[in-house]
C-alpha positions in Angstrom: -0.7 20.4 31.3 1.8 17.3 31.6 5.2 17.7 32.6 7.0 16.9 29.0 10.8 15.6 29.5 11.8 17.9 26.3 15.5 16.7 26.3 14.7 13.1 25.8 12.2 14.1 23.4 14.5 16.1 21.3 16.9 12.9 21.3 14.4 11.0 20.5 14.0 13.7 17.9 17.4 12.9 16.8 17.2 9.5 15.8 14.2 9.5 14.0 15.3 12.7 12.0 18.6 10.5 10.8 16.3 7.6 10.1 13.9 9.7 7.7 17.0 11.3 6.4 18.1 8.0 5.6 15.2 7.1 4.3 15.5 10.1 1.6 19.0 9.3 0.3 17.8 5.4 -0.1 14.8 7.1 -2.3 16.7 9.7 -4.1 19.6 7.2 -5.2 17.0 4.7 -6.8 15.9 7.9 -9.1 18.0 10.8 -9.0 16.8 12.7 -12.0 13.2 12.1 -11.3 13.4 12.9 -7.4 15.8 15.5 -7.1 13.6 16.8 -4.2 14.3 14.1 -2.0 18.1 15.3 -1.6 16.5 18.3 -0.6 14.2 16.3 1.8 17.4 14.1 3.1 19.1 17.9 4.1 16.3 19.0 5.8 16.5 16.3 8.2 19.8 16.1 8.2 20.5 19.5 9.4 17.4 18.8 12.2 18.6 15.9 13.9 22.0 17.6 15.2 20.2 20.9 15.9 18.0 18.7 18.0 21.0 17.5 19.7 22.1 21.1 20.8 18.9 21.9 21.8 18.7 19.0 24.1 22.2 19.9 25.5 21.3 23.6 26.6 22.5 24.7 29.5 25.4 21.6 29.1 26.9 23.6 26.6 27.8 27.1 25.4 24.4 29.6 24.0 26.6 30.0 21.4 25.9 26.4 20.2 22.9 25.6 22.0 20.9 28.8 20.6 22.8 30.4 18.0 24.1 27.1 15.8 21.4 25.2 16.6 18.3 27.6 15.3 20.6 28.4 12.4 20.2 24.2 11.8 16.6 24.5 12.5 16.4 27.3 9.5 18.3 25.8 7.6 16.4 22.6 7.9 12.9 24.2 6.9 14.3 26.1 4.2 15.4 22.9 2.8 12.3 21.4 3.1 10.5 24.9 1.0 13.5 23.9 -1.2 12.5 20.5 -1.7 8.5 21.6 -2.3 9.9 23.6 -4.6 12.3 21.1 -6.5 9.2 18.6 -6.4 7.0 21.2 -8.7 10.0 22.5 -11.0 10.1 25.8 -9.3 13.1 28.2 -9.1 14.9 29.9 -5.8 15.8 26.9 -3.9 19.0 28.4 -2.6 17.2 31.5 -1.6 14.3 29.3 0.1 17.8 27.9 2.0 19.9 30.6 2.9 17.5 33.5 3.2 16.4 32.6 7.0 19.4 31.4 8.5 21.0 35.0 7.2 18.5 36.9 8.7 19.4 34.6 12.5 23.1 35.3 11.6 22.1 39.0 11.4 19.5 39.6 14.3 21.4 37.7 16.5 24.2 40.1 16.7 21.9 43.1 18.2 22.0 42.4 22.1 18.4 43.1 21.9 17.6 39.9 20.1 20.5 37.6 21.6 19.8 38.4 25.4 15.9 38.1 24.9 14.6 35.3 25.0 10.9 35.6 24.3 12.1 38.1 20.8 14.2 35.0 19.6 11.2 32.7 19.8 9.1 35.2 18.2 11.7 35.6 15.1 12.3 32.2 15.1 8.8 31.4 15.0 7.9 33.9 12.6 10.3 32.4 9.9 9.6 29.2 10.3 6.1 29.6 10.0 6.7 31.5 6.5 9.0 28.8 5.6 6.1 25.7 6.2 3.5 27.9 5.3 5.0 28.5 1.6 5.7 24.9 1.0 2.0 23.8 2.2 1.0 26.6 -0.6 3.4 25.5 -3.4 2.4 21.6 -2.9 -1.0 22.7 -2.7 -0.8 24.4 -5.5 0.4 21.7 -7.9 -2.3 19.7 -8.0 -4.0 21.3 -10.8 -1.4 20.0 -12.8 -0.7 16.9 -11.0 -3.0 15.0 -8.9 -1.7 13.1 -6.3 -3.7 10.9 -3.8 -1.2 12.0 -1.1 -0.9 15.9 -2.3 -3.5 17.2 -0.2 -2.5 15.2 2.5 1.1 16.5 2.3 0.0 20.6 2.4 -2.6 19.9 5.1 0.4 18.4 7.3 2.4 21.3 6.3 -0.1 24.1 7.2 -0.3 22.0 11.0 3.1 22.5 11.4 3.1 26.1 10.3 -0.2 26.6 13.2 2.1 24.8 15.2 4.9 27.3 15.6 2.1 30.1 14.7 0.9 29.0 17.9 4.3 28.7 19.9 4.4 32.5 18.7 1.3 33.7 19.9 2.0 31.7 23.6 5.3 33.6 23.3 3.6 36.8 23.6 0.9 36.3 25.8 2.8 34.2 28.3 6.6 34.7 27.9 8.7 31.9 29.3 12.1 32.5 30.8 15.2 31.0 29.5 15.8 28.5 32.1 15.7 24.7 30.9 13.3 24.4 33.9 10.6 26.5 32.0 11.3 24.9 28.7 10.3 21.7 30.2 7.2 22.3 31.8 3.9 23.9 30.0 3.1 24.3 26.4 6.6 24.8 24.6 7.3 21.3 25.1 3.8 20.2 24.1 4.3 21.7 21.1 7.8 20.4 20.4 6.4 17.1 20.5 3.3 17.7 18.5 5.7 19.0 16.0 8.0 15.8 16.1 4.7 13.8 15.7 3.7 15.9 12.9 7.3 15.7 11.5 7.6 11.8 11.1 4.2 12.1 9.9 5.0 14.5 7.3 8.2 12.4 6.3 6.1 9.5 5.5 3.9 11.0 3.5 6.4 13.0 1.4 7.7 9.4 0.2 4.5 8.4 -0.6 4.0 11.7 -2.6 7.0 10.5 -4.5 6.7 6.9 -5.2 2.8 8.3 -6.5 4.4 10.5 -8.9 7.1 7.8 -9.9 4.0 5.1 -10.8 2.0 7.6 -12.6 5.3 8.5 -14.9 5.7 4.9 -15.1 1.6 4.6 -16.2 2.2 7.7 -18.4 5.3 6.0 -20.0 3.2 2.8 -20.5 0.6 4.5 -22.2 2.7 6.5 -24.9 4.3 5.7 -27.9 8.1 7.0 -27.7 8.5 8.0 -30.6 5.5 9.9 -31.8 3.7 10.9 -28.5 0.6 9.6 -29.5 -1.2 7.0 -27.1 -0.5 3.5 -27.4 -3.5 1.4 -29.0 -5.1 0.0 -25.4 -4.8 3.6 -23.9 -6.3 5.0 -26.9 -9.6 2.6 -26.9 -9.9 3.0 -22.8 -9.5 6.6 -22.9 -12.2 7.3 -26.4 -14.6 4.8 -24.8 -14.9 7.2 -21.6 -15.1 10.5 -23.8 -18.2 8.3 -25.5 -20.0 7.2 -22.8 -19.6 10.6 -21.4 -21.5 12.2 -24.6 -22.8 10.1 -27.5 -24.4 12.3 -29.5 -21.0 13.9 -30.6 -17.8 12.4 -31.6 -15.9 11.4 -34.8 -12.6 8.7 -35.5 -10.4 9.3 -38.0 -8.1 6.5 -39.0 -4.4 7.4 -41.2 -2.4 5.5 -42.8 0.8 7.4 -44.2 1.3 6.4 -48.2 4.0 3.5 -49.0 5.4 4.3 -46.0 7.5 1.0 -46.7 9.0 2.6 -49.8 10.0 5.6 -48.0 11.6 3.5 -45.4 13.5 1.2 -48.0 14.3 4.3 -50.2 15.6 7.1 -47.1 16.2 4.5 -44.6 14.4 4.1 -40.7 15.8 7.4 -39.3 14.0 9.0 -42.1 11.1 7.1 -41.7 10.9 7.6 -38.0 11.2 11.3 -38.1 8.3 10.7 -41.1 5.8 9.4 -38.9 7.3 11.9 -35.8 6.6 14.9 -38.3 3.1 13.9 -38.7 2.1 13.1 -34.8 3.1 16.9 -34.2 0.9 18.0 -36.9 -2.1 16.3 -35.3 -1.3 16.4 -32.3 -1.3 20.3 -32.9 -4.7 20.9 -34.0 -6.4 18.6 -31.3 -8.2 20.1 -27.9 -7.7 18.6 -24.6 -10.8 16.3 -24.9 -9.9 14.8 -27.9 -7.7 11.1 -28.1 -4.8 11.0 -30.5 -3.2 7.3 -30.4 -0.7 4.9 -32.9 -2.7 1.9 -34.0 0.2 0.4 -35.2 2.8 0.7 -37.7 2.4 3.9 -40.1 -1.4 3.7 -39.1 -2.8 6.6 -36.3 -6.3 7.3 -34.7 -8.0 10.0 -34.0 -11.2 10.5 -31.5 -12.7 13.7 -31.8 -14.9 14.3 -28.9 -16.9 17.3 -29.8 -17.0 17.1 -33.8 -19.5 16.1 -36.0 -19.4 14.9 -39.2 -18.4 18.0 -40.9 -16.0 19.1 -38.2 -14.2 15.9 -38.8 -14.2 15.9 -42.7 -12.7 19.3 -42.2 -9.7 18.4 -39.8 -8.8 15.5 -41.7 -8.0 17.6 -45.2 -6.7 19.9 -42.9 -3.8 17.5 -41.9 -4.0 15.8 -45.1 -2.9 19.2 -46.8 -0.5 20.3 -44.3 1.4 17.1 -44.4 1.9 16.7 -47.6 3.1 20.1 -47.4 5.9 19.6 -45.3 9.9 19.6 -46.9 10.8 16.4 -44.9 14.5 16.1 -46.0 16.6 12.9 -46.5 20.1 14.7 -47.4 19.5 16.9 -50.4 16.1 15.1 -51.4 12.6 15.7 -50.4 10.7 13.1 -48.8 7.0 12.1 -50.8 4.7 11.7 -47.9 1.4 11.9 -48.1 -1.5 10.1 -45.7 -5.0 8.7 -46.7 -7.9 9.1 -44.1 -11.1 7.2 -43.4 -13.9 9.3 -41.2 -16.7 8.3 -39.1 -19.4 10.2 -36.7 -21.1 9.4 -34.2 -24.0 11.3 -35.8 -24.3 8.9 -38.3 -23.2 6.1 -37.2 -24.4 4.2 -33.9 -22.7 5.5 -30.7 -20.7 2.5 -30.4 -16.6 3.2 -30.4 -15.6 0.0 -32.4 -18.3 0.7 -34.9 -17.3 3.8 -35.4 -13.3 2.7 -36.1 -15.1 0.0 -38.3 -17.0 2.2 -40.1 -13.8 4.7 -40.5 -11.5 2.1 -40.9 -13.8 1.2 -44.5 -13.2 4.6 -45.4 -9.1 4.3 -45.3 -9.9 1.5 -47.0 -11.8 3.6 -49.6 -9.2 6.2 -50.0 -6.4 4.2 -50.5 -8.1 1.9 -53.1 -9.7 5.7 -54.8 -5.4 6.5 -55.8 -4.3 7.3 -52.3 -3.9 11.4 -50.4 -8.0 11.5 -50.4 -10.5 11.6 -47.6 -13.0 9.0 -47.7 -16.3 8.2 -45.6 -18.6 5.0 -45.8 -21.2 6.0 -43.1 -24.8 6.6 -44.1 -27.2 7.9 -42.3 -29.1 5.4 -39.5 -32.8 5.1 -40.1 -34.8 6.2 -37.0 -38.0 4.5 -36.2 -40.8 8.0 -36.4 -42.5 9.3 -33.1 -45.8 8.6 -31.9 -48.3 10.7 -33.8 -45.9 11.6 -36.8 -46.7 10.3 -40.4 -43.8 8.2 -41.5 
């Protein structure tokens, strides 16, 4: 194996540890309520690049700094980055995932067994570290049944090659013990795998950012795509999204189309705040009864959508008096009065109508028309049946 000049590499080490913690802060300023891992990030390299400068000075300076403050840095560096995994998927015990390693140094280091050893401080050393990187390649791993992120995967498998990285340097440890001259730290495999960690490091660095600036577009693609005020989809997202939940089965499906009653008069008679939390009131009722494969969206004004992706006709009727009953039920207050708010629906299946998404709304769309002109609060339908040509052999 190569010689490997490991105090130049850990100086090297250095700089590009104060440049990705750099980096970090830049990120975490822009957006510090939405990347409140990055501070944790910007610590964890932080606290690395002077433990890299100790490490680089041993034997130029006291063990006391070169071994004992700088693997308490090196802890305290990976625990910040399990902090910052954990921060990134809204999990608790970051301050444990901090402290909790470096304690256990400040403890084991004050048996003579452990201090004068050096192969049992590489081992504990090791071993920790290794729990550390393994955890956060489990916790970012794990997120992305909730969130998928191009760069996720990429994150945890770079965080489980660090962790076989110092799983190795513990296993060497064991089978070929090195002394603790610089001499021996220089030559062979630990200072191979010092630099395969750095490389993996910077790597790693990189594509946390990239996990992060993901996120931040999806949110800003999420906020994009959602009306503030009600939750509901805006009316693009709406179309793209119940167009794909079509295609994907045809022979199922229903739109229902609402339009909340003189809305207009409530607004003029209670005022907008009132009317806002009118048409608010109502997105929660819908948006409570709807499964995950079904489209809820805000065609405009007091008007809402509906795309039911595995109803039929009867399914449909039966959800739309369902919300029609339970909003007019609700005590909407204005002050001491009770708001009047009631909705009219138009329905449409696929079923019965062709599998086509804008003749569907068009078909449902006639039926609001239908209930309002029938006195309002009703659930109307104008679909008929679509005559099918008869198959081969079959009388007609």
């Amino acid at each position: 194996m190569p010689r490997i000049d490991l105090p130049t590499l850990l100086l090297v080490s250095t700089a590009l540890f104060g440049l990705m913690a750099v980096m970090f802060l830049i990120t975490w300023r822009q957006d510090r309520g939405a990347n409140g891992a990055m501070l944790y990030w910007a610590g964890s390299h932080l606290l690395g690049a002077p433990a890299c400068v100790l490490l680089a000075l041993r034997g130029e300076i006291s063990a006391f700094l070169s071994i004992g403050v700088a693997n308490l840095l090196v802890l305290g560096a990976f625990g910040s980055l399990l902090a910052g995994a954990l921060a990134f998927e809204g999990r608790r015990f970051r301050v444990a995932a901090i402290v909790t390693a470096p304690a256990i140094w400040i403890a084991a280091t004050q048996s003579a067994a452990v201090w004068g050893n050096f192969p049992v401080r590489v081992v504990l050393i090791s071993t920790m570290i290794f729990a550390l990187v393994a955890t956060s390649a489990v916790v970012i791993w794990r997120g992305r049944r909730r969130e998928a992120l191009p760069t996720r995967p990429i994150v945890a498998v770079l965080l489980g090659l660090i962790a076989v990285s110092h799983l190795a340097r513990l296993i060497l440890t064991v089978d070929r013990p090195a002394s603790e001259s610089f001499a021996a730290l220089d030559s062979g495999w630990i200072a191979f795998i010092a630099m395969q960690i750095l490389l993996q490091e910077v790597v790693l660095g990189y594509a946390l950012l990239s996990m992060v600036k993901e996120r931040a577009e999806a949110r800003q693609r999420a906020a994009a795509e959602v009306d503030s005020l009600t939750g509901a989809l805006t009316r693009r997202a709406f179309f793209e999204r119940a167009t794909a939940r079509l295609a994907a089965d045809p022979s199922r499906g229903a739109v229902l189309i609402f339009d909340l009653d003189r809305f207009k008069a409530i607004n003029d008679t209670h005022g907008h705040l009132v009317g806002d939390r009118v048409l608010a009131d109502f997105a929660a009722v819908v948006s409570a009864r709807i499964g995950p494969k079904d489209v809820f969206g805000r065609f405009g004004g007091e008007e809402f959508i509906l795309f039911l992706a595995e109803a039929d006709f009867a399914a449909a009727w039966r959800m739309a008096e369902d919300v029609r009953h339970e909003f007019a039920g609700l005590k909407i207050r204005s002050g001491v009065r009770v708001v009047d708010a009631t909705v009219s629906v138009g329905v449409a299946a696929a079923p019965l109508i062709e599998p086509d998404l804008d003749r569907l709304v068009a078909s449902a769309d006639a039926g609001l028309y239908a209930a309002k002109q029938s006195g309002r609060d009703r659930v109307e339908t104008v679909a008929e049946p679509v005559r099918r040509a008869p198959r081969a052999g079959r009388a007609v």
